[in-house]
C-alpha positions in Angstrom: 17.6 -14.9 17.8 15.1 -17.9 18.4 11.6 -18.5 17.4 9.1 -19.9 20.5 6.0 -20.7 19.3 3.7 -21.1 22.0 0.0 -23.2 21.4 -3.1 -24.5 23.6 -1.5 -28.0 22.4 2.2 -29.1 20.8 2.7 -30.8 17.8 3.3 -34.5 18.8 0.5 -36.1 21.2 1.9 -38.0 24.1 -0.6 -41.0 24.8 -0.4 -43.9 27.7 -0.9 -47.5 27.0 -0.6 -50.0 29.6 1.6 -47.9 31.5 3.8 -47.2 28.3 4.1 -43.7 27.0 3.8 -43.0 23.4 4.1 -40.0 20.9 2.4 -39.3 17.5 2.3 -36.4 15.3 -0.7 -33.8 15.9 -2.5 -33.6 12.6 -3.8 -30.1 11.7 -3.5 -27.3 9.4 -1.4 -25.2 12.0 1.3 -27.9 12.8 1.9 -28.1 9.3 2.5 -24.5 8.8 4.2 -23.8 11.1 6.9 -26.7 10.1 6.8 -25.6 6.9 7.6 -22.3 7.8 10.6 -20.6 5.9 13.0 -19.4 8.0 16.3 -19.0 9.1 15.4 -18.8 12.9 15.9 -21.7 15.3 12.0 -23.0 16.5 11.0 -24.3 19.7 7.6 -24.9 20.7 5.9 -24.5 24.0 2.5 -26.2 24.7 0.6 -29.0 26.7 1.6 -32.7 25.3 -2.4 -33.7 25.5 -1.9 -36.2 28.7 -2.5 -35.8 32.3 1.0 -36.6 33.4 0.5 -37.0 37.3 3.7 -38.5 38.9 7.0 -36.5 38.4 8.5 -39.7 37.1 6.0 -39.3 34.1 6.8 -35.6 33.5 10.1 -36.0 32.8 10.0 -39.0 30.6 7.9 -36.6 28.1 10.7 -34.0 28.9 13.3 -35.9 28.1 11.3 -37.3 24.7 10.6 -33.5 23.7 13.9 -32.2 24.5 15.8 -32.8 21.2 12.8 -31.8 19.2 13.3 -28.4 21.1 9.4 -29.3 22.2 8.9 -27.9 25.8 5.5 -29.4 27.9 3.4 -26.9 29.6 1.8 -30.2 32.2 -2.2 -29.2 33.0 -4.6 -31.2 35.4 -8.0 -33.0 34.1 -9.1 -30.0 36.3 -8.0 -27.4 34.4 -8.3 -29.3 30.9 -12.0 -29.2 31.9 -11.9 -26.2 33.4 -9.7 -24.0 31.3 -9.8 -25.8 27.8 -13.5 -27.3 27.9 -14.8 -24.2 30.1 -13.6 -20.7 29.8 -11.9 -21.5 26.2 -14.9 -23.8 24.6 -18.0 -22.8 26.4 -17.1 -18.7 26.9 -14.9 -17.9 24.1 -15.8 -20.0 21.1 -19.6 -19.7 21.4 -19.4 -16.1 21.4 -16.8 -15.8 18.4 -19.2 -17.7 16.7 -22.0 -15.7 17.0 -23.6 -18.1 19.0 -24.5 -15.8 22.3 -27.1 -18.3 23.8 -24.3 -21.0 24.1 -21.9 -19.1 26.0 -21.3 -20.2 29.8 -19.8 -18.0 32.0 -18.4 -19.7 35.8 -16.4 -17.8 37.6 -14.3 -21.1 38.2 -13.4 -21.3 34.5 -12.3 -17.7 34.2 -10.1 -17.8 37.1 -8.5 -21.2 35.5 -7.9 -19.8 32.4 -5.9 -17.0 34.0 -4.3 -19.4 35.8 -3.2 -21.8 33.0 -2.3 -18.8 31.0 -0.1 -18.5 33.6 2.0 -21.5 33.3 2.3 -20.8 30.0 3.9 -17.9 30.8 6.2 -19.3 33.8 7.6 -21.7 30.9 8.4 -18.9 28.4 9.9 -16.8 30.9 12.1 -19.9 32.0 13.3 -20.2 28.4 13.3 -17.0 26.9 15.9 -14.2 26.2 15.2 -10.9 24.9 16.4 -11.5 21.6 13.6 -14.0 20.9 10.6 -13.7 18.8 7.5 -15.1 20.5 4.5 -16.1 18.3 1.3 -17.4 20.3 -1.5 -19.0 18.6 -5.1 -18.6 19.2 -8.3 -17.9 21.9 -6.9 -20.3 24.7 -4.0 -17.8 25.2 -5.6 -15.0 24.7 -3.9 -13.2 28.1 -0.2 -14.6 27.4 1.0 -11.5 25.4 0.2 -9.3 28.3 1.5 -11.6 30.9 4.7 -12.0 28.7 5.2 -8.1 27.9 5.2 -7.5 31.4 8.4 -9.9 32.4 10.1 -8.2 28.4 8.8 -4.9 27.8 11.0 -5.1 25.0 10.7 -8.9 23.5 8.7 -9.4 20.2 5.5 -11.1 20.5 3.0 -11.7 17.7 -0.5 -13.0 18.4 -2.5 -14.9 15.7 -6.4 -15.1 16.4 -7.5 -18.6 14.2 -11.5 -18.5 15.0 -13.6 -15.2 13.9 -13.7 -12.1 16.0 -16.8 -11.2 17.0 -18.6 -7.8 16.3 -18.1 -5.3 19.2 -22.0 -5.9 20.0 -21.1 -9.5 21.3 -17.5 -8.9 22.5 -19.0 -6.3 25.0 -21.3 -8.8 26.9 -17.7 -10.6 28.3 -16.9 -9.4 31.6 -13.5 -9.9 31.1 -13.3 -8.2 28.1 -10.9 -5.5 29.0 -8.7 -7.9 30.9 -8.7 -10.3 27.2 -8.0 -6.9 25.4 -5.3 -5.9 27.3 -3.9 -9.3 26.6 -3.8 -8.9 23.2 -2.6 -5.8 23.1 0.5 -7.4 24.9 1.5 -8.1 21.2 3.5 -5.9 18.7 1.3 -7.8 16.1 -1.8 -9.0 16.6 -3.6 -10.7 13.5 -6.2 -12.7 11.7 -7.8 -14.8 9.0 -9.7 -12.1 7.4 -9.9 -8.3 6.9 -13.4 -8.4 8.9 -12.3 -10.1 11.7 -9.2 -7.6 12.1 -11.7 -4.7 11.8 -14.1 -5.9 14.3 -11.0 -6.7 16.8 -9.7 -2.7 16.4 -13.4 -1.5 16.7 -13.9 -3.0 19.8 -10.4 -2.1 21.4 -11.5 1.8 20.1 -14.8 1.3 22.1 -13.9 -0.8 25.2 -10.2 0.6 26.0 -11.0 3.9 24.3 -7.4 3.0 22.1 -7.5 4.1 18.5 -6.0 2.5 15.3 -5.0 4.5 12.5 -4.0 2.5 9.4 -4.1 -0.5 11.2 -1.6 1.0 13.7 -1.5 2.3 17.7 1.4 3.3 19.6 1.2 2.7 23.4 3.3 4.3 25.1 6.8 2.9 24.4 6.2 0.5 21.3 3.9 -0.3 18.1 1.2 -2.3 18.2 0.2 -3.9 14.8 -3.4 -5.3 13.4 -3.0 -7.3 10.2 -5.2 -9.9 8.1 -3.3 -13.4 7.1 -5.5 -15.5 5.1 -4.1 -19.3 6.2 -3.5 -21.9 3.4 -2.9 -25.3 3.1 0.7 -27.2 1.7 -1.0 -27.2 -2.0 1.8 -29.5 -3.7 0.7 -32.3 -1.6 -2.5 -32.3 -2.3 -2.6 -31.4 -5.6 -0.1 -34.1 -6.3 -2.2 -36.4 -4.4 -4.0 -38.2 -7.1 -0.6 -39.5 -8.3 0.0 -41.3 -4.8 -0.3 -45.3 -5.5 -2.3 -45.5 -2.3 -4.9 -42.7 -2.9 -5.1 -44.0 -6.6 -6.3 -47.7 -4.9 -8.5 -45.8 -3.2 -9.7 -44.0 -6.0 -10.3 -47.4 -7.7 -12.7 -48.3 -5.0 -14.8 -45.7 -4.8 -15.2 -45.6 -8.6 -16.0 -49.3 -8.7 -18.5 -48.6 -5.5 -20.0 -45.5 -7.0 -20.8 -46.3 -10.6 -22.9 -43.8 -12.3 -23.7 -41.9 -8.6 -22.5 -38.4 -8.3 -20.8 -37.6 -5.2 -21.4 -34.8 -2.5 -18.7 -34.3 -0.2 -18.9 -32.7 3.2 -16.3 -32.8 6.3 -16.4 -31.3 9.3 -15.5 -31.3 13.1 -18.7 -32.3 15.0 -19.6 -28.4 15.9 -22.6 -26.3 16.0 -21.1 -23.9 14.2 -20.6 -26.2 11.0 -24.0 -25.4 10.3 -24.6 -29.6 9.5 -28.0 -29.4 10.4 -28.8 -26.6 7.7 -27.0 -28.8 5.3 -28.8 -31.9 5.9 -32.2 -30.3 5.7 -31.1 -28.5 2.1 -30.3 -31.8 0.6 -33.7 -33.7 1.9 -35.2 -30.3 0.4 -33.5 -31.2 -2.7 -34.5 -34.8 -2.6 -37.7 -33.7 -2.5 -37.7 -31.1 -4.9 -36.2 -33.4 -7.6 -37.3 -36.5 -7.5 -35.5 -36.7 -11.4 -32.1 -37.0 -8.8 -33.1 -39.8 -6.9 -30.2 -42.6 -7.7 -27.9 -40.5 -9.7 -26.5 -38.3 -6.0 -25.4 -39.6 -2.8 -24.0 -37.1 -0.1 -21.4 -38.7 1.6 -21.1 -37.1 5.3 -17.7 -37.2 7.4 -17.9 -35.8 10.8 -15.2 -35.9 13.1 -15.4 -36.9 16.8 -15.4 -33.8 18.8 -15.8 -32.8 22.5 -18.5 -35.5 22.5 -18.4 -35.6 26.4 -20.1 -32.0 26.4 -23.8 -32.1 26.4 -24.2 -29.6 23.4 -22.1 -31.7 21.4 -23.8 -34.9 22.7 -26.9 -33.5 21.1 -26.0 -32.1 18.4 -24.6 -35.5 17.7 -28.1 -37.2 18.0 -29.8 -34.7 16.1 -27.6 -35.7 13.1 -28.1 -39.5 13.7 -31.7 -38.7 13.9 -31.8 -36.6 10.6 -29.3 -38.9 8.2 -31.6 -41.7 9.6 -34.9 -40.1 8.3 -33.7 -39.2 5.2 -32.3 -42.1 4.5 -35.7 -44.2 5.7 -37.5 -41.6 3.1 -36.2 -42.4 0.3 -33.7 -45.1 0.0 -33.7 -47.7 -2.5 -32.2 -51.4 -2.4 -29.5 -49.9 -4.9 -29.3 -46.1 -3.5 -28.7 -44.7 -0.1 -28.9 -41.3 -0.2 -26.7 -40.1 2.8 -23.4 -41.9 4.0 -22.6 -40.7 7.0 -19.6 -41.7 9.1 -18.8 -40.6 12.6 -14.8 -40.9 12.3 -11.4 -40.1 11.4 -10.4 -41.0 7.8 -6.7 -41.3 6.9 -5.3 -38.9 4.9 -5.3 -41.0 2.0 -8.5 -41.9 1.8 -9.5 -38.6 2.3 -7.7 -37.2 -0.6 -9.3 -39.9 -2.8 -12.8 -38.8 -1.7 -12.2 -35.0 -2.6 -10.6 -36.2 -6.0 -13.8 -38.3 -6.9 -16.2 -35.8 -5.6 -18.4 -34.0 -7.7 -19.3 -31.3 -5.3 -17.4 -30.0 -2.0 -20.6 -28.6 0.5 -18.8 -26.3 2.8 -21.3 -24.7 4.9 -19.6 -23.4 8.2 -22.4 -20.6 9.9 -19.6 -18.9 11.0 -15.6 -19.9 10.3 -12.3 -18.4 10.8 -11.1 -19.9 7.4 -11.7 -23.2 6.6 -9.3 -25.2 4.7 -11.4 -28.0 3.8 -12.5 -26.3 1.1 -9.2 -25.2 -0.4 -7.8 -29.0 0.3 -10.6 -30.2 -2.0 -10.3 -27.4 -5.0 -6.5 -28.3 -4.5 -7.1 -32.1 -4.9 -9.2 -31.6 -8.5 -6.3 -31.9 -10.7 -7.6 -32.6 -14.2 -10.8 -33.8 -13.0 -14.2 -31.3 -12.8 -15.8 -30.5 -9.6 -17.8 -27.4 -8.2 -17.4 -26.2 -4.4 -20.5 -24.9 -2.2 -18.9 -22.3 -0.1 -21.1 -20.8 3.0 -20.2 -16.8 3.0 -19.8 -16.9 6.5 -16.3 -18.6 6.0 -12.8 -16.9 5.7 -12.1 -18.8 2.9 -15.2 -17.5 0.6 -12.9 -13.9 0.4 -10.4 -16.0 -1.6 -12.7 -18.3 -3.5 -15.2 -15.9 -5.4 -15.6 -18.9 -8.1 -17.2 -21.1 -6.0 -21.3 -21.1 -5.5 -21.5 -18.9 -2.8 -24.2 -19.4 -0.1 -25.8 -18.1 2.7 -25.8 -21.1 5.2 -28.8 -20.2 7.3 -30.8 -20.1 4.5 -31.9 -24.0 3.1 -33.4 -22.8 0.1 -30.2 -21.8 -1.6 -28.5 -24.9 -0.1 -30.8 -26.9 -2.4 -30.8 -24.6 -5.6 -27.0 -24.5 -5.1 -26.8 -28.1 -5.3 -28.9 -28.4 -8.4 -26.7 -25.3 -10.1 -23.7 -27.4 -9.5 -25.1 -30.4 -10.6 -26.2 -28.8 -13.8 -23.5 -26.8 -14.5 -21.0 -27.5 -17.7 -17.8 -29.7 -17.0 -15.6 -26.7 -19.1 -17.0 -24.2 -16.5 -16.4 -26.1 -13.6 -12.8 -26.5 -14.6 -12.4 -22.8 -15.2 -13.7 -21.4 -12.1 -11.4 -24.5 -10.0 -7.7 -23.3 -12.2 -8.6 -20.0 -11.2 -9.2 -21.2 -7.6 -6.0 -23.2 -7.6 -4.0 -20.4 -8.9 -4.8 -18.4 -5.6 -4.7 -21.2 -2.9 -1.2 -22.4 -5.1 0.6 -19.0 -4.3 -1.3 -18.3 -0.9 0.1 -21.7 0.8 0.0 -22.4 4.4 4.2 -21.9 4.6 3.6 -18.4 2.9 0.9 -17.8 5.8 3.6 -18.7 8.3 6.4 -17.0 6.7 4.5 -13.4 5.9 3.9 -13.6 9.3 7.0 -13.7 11.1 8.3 -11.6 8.2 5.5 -9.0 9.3 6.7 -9.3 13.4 10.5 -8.6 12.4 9.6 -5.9 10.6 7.5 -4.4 13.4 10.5 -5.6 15.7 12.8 -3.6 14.0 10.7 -0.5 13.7 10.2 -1.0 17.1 13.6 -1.2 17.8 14.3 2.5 16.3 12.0 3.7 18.5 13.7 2.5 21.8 16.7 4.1 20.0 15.1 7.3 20.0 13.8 7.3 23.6 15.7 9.9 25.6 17.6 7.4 28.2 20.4 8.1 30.9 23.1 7.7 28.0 21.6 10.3 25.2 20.3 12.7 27.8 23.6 13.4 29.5 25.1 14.0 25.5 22.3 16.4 25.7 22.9 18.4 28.8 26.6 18.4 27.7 25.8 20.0 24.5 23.1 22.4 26.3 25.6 23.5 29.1 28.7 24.5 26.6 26.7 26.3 24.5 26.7 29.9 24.1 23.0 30.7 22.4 20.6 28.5 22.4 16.7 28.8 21.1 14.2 26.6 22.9 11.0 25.9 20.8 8.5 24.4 23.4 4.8 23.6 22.5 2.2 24.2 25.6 -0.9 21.8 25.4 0.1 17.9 26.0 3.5 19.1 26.3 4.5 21.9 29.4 0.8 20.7 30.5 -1.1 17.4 30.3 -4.8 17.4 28.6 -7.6 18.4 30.9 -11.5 17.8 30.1 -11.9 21.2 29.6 -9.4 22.9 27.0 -9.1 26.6 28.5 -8.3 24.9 32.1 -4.8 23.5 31.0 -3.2 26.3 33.3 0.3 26.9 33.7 1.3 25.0 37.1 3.4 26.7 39.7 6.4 24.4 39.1 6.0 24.9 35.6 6.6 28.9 36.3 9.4 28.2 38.1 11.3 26.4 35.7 10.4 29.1 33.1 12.0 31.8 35.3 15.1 30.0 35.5 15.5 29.4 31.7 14.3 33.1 30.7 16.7 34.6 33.2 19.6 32.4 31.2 21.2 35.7 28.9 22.1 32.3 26.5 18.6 31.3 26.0 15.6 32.5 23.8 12.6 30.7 24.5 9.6 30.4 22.6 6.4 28.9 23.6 4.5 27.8 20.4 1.0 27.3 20.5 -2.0 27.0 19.3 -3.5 29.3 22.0 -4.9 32.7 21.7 -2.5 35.5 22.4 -4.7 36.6 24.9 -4.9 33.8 26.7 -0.4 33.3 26.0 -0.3 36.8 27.3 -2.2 36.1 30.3 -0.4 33.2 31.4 3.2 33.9 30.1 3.3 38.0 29.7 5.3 38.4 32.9 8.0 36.4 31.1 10.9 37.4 29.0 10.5 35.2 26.4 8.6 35.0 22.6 5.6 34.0 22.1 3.7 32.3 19.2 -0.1 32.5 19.0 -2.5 30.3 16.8 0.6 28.1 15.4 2.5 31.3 14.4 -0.9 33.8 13.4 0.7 35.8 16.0 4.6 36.6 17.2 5.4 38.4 20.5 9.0 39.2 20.6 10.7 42.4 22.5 6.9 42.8 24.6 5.4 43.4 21.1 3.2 41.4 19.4 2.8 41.1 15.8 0.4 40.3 13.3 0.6 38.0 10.4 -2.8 37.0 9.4 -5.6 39.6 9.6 -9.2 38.7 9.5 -11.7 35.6 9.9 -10.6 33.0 7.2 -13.7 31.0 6.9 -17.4 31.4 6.4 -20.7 30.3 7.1 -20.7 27.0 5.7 -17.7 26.0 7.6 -19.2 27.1 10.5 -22.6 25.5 10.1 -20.8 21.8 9.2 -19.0 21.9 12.3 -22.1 23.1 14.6 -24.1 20.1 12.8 -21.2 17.6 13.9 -21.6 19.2 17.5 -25.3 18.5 17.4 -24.6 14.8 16.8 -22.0 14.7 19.6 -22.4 15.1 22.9 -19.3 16.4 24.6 -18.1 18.3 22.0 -17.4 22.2 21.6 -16.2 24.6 18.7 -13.2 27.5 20.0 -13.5 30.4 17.7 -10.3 32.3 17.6 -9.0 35.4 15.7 -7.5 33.3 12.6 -8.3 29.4 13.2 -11.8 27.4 14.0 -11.0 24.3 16.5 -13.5 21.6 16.9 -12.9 19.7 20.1 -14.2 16.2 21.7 -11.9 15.5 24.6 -15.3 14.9 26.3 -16.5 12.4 23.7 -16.2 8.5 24.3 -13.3 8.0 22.0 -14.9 5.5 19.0 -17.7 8.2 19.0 -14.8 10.9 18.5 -13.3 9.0 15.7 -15.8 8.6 13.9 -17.0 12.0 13.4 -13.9 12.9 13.3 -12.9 11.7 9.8 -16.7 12.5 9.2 -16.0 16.5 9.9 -13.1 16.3 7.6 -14.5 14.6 4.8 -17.6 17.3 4.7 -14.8 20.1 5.2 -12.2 18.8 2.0 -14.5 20.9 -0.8 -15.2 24.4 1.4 -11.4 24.7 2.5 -10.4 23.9 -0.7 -12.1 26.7 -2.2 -11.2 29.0 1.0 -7.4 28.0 0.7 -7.9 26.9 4.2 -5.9 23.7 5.6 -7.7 21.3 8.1 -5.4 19.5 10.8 -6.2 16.8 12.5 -4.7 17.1 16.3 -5.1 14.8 19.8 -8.8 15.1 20.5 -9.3 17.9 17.8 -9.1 19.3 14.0 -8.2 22.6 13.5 -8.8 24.5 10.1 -6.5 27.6 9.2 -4.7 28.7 6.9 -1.4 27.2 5.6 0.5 30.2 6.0 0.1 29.5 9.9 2.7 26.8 10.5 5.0 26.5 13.7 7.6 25.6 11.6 7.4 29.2 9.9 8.0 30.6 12.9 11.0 28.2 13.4 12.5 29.8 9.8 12.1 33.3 10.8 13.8 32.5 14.6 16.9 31.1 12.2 17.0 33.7 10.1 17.6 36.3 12.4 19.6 35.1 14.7 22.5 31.9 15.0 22.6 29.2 17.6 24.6 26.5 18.3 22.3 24.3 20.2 18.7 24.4 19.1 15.6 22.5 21.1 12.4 22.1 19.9 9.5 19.4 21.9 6.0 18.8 21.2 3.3 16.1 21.1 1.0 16.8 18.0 0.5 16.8 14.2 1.0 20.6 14.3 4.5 20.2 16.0 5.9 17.8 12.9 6.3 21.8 11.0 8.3 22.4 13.6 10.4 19.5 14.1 10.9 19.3 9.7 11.7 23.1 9.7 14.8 22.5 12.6 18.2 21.8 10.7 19.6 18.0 11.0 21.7 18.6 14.3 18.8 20.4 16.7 17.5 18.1 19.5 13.9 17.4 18.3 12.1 15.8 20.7 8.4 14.6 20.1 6.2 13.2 23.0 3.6 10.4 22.9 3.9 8.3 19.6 6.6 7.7 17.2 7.3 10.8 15.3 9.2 10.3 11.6 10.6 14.1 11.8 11.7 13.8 15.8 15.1 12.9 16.5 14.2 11.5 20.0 10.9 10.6 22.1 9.4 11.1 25.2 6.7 8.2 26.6 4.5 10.8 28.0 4.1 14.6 28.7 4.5 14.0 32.7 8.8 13.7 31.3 9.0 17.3 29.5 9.7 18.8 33.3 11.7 16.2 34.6 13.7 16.4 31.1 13.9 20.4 31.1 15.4 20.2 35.0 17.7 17.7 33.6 19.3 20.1 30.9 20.1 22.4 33.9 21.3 20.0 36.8 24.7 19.5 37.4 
């Protein structure tokens, strides 16, 4: 078993100079966690090497460099960089995940090269894979690859981490190719994220554009488990928390003591991007400088902005916006002895970095939108024995982990400036307080535990995963089963009717038996061997109807009513519920459109087959919180179903009717099949050796599983062929 991890880029950049190829380390949060990451499995790491290799000569040189660092190039064209990275990626995708709709560009162009790169990602995988891998793709560049991968292994693992915010399903919707990125994604056995939000909105919209549903964070499709999770990303905290210690960072320490003096530091970094909200920041410290004058000489805000898709117009801008604002401020109120704003447009070693976030008084982190943001854990991680406060926007992950910081809302320059002066004034023993309690999370919550809950995560999905493909009735198990069926000499067959001997129709009460469906009947009824049983939640009129002409047993309204012998028997008498049931369910049919109540002699059944599915679920768990207190008091039990909740009462259970079959009579091979909540009685209520067989997702209590109710027939001729 090998780990590939697949990326938009790898972590060593190949460079040309002078016709020379060289490599360097990528720097970046994610290469480091993912090298740090604790594991037993062998890594190798597919991505592009950052150069526009154009002979074949080229190519293989980087090959050939990569090879023993397991590194495999995916090669892409300056067209598709700009098309597929600068286009579809940064001018669709990233705009829009951070809530920044009047930015996105759609070209057709782009789209199609983004499918296209994703691609030859995938033609790279596939060329190295083996089913036994784990697959773990990072981030909105390859958002398709899971999909593309799943459908070359339906049965490889493949984890999908999303690094930027998801958007709310408001935005997400406007994407034409929303269902085709969905889809993707859902490619994955785990697909996760920074925060709990940005998992939530990602379900939400999958419940609302593909109509899929997650319950506790979990959807089986049709042959496998499909996982939504939140990983909050951290950074290696012993090396920057040991960082003060380093002789260079001390010399630079030294420095920027000596070149400060008395001035209090402000620190801000950032990635030229609008999203950084650096314009909201620069006018809440001139709002400062002119709201406290006292200040002027005694704080500096030293600005670090790093080069960033400067070729694109909107960064271009943005760019000279800054220049144009730092130079204002600075031409306001400067002094021969004080500039207010230091502002450099560049790179700054990590040393030097370090030293900066030590000797800072105050980290401004102001992101308008952020997946996470570890700049602000790298400088709470850097104060060690030394006071500082941290300005934290609320629109970044990290402000769900860092509650002690001075929380802000970053469109809003009036408590930019107020948090400045709060941190300025606040005590030195409260500032180290609220940072040991911020370094006790980020210290524990490290960037290798990130990577390593991960994976742990995907090979626990993998495995449950794994049982399931074990319990999928396959050419091997189902001729064990038609042995077992054929020697035996009395067997009971428990079969549910509604998404199991029929699919689901629109309209409940026209799910009619189908003529091959009779057939097979007929042959298993005239078997001397066999009792049958359909089990239903039907009426017994509607049972009779359908089914009287048969020799077989009935069960109406999960087991209300029994028909054995041509008689049918009663077990519950009477309407259960009452008025106020009633009127709580019609009030949720008022609100939805589609849906209908069935009144039967001893159960209510709220339906919404007809209602757009995120509609459906949510009044669905609305219904049965307003129902908990009334069938309480009535004794009543409310079950949730596929497309409906039923209440009755507990005494009306298909796996009663299972213990009254056994009691009466012996069998030596014992069948029961079904697709919903109701059949789980059933399956609990057979004895260990009886072949259970549950259809659609995963069931705990079923000893095998069926993808789909279009198998029951196929399967039920099978136990009779020869």
């Amino acid at each position: 078993m090998r780990l590939f991890i697949i990326s938009n880029r790898l972590p060593v950049n190949a460079t040309k100079i002078r016709d020379k190829l060289t490599f360097t380390p990528s720097a970046g949060g994610l290469a480091t966690g993912l090298n740090s990451l604790d594991t037993q499995l062998e890594k190798h790491w597919i991505g592009w090497p950052g150069i526009d290799a154009n002979s074949e000569t080229e190519r293989q040189k980087i090959r050939e460099y990569l090879l023993p660092h397991r590194f495999y190039p995916v090669f892409l064209s300056s067209r598709q960089i700009k098309e597929y990275y600068e286009g579809y990626s940064n001018s669709t995708i990233w705009p829009l995940c951070h809530y920044f709709f009047s930015y996105v560009q759609h070209e057709n162009v782009c789209w199609e090269t983004y499918k296209k790169v994703n691609e030859l990602f995938c033609q790279e995988a596939v060329r190295l894979l083996e089913p036994t891998d784990i697959v773990w793709i990072q981030d909105y560049q390859l958002m398709l690859l899971p999909g593309m991968l799943r459908h070359h292994y339906p049965h490889i693992s493949i984890g999908y981490f999303h690094h930027i915010p998801f958007p709310s399903y408001e935005l997400f919707r406007i994407l034409p190719e929303k269902m085709q990125l969905l889809n993707g994604l859902l490619g994955a056995d785990l697909v996760a994220f920074h925060t709990e939000d940005y998992m939530r909105y990602f379900m939400i919209a999958t419940q609302r554009i593909s109509g899929i549903n997650f319950r506790e964070r979990e959807v089986q499709l049709v042959n496998r488990i499909v996982h939504a999770d939140a990983f909050p990303m951290g950074i290696n905290f012993a090396l920057y928390y040991d960082s003060p210690y380093n002789p260079k960072v001390q010399h630079y320490i030294r420095q920027l003591r000596q070149n400060l003096r008395e001035t209090r530091l402000i620190l801000t970094v950032d990635r030229l991007d609008y999203s950084k909200g650096i314009i909201h920041r620069l006018k809440g410290f001139a709002l400062f400088l002119k709201k406290h004058p006292e200040y002027h000489g005694q704080v500096s805000l030293s600005m670090i902005i790093v080069p960033s898709r400067s070729n694109v117009e909107k960064y271009a801008d943005l760019k000279q916006q800054i220049d144009e604002m730092v130079s204002a401020v600075n031409s306001e109120y400067a002094t021969i002895k004080w500039t207010p704003i230091h502002y450099y447009y560049r790179n700054f070693p990590f040393e030097e970095l370090v030293a900066l976030y030590h000797i800072a008084d105050i980290a401004l982190v102001t992101p308008l939108r952020d997946g996470m943001n570890l700049v602000a854990k790298e400088y709470v991680a850097t104060k060690r024995e030394r006071p500082g406060i941290l300005i934290l926007s609320e629109m970044a992950g990290a402000a769900l982990e860092l509650p002690e910081a001075i929380i802000i809302n970053p469109n809003d320059v009036n408590e930019i400036e107020e948090a400045i002066l709060k941190a300025l004034q606040m005590p030195e023993k409260e500032q180290l307080a609220k940072l040991r309690r911020m370094q006790a999370v980020i210290s524990q919550q490290t960037v290798s535990k990130w990577a390593t809950d991960f994976v742990r995560k995907l090979q626990d999905i993998r495995e449950r995963n794994e049982q399931l493909h074990k319990k999928l009735i396959e050419t091997q198990n189902m001729r064990s089963i038609r042995k077992a069926y054929q020697k035996a000499a009395q067997r009971l067959l428990m079969l549910d009717y509604d998404g199991t001997l029929v699919g689901f129709t629109n309209e409940p009460q026209e799910s009619v038996p189908t003529p091959e469906l009779k057939r097979l009947l007929s042959v298993f009824t005239m078997d001397k061997k066999n009792t049958v049983v359909i089990c239903s939640g039907r009426d017994r009129e509607t049972l009779e109807k359908w089914f009287g002409q048969f020799p077989l047993c009935m069960a109406a309204e999960h087991g209300a009513f029994y028909k054995e012998h041509g008689v049918w028997h009663e077990k519950i008498h009477g309407e259960l519920w009452n008025d106020d049931i009633l009127q709580i369910i019609r009030q949720i049919i008022d609100k939805t459109p589609g849906s209908m109540l069935e009144i039967k002699r001893t159960s209510l059944v709220w339906h919404y087959r007809n209602v757009h599915s995120w509609l459906g679920f949510v009044r669905e768990q609305q219904l049965i919180d307003a129902l908990q207190i009334p069938c309480h008091d009535l004794g009543l039990q409310i079950m949730r179903g596929n497309k409906i909740v039923e209440i009755k009462s507990p005494l009306c259970t298909k796996g009663a009717v299972v213990k009254m079959l056994l009691q009466n009579s012996r069998y030596d091979f014992l069948l029961a099949i079904g697709d919903d909540t109701t059949d789980e009685d059933m399956f609990r209520a057979m004895p260990p050796e009886a072949i259970t067989i549950k259809i659609g997702p995963l069931s705990a209590n079923a000893r095998y599983n069926l993808y789909a109710q279009s198998q029951t027939l196929p399967f039920l001729k099978g136990l009779i062929s020869h």
